[in-house]
C-alpha positions as CSV (number, residue, x, y, z in Angstrom):
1,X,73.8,94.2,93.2
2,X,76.5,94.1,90.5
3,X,77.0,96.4,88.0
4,X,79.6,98.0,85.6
5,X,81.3,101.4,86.0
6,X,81.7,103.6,82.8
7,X,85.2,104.8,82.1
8,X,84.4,108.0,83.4
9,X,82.4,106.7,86.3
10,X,85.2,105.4,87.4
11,X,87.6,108.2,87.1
12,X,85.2,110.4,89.1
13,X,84.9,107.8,91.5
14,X,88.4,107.7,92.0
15,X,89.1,111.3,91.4
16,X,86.5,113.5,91.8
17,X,83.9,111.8,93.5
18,X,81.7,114.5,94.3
19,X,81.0,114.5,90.3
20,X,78.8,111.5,91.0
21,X,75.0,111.1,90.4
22,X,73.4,110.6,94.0
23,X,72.0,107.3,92.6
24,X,75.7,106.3,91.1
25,X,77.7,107.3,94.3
26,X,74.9,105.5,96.7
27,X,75.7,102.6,94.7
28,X,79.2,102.9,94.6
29,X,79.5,104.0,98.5
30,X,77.6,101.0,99.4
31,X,79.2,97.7,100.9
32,X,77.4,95.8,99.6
33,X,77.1,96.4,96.0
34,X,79.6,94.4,93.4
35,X,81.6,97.4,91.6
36,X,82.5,96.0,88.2
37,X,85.3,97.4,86.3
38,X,86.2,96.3,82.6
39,X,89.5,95.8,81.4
40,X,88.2,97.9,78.2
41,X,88.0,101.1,80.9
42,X,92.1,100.1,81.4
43,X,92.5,100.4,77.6
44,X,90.6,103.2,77.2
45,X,92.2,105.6,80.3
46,X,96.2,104.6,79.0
47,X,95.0,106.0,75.3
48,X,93.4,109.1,76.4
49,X,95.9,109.9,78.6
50,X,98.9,108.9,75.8
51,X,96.9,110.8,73.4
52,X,96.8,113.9,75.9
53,X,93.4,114.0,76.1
54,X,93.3,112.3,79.8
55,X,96.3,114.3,81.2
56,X,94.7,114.2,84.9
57,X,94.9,110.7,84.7
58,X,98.6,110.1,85.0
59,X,98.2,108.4,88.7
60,X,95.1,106.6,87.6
61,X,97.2,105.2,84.9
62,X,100.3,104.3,87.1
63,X,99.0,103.0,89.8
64,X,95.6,101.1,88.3
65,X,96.2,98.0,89.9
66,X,96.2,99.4,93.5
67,X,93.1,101.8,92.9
68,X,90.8,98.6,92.0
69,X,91.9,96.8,95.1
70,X,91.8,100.2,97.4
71,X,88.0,100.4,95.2
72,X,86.8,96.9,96.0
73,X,86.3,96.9,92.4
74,X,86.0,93.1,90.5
75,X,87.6,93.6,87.2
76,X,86.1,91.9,84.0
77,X,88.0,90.6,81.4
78,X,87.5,91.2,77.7
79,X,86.6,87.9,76.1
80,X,85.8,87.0,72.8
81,X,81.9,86.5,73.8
82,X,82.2,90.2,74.6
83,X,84.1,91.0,71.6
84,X,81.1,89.4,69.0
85,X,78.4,90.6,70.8
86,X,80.1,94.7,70.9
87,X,81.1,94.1,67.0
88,X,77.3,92.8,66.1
89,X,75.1,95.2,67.9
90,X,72.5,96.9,65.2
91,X,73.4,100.9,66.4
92,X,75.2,103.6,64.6
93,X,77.0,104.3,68.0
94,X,80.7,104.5,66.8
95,X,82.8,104.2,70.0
96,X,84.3,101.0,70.6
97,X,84.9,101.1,74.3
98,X,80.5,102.4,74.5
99,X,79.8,99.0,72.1
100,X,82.5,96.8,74.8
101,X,80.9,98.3,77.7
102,X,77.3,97.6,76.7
103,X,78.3,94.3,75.4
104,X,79.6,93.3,78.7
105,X,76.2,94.4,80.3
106,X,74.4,92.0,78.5
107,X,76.4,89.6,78.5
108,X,77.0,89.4,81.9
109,X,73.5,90.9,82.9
110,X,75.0,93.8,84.8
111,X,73.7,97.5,85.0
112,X,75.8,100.4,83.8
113,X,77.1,103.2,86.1
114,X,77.2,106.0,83.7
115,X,76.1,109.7,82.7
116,X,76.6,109.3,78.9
117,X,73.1,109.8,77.3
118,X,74.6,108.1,74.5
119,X,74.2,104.6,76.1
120,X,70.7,104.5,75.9
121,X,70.9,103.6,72.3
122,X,71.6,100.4,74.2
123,X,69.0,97.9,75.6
124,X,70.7,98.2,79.3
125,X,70.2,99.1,82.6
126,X,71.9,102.2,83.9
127,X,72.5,104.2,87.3
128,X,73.2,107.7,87.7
């Protein structure tokens, strides 16, 4: 199974694990299972933490690169398909990097790894 981590998903998964969801860290934990990682969770991590709200995530944000490839994580670019479909969705959800994410699960057909509530305004799948 494939499917795509939320921002914080992903920091918990590399930081605090035991933060998980039992049904988000079986699926992360096992082999087998595609961990998907958007380039709009990159984006979103280096502004929090410049902003100062993310200030835990200063080795996240150094070392990014490495932490995908020590997670076995596949990372998905932004692309202009993504980019229309985030910018057209019919939802008073405001966050831009919620409309990407959700985007790219449609688009792509992947499930979301994520405890924000707020994403079920989307039509996706999601694990926790």
């Amino acid at each position: 199974m494939r499917a795509l981590l939320d921002t914080h998903a992903l920091l918990w998964a590399l930081t605090e694990p035991r933060r998980l969801g039992r049904r988000a860290r079986t699926f992360i934990e096992n082999p087998d299972n595609i961990r998907v990682v958007s380039a709009a969770s990159a984006w979103e991590i280096a502004t929090k933490f410049r902003l100062g709200k993310l200030p835990q995530a200063q080795n996240v944000v150094r070392e990014y690169s490495r932490h995908l490839i020590t997670f076995m994580a596949e990372e998905l670019p932004v692309t202009s398909q993504h980019a229309l479909a985030a910018g057209l969705w019919e939802t008073a959800h405001r966050d831009p990097f919620d409309r990407m994410l959700a985007a790219q699960c449609v688009v792509e057909g992947l499930a979301l790894v994520t405890n924000d509530s707020a994403m079920r305004e989307f039509a996706i799948t999601t694990i926790w």
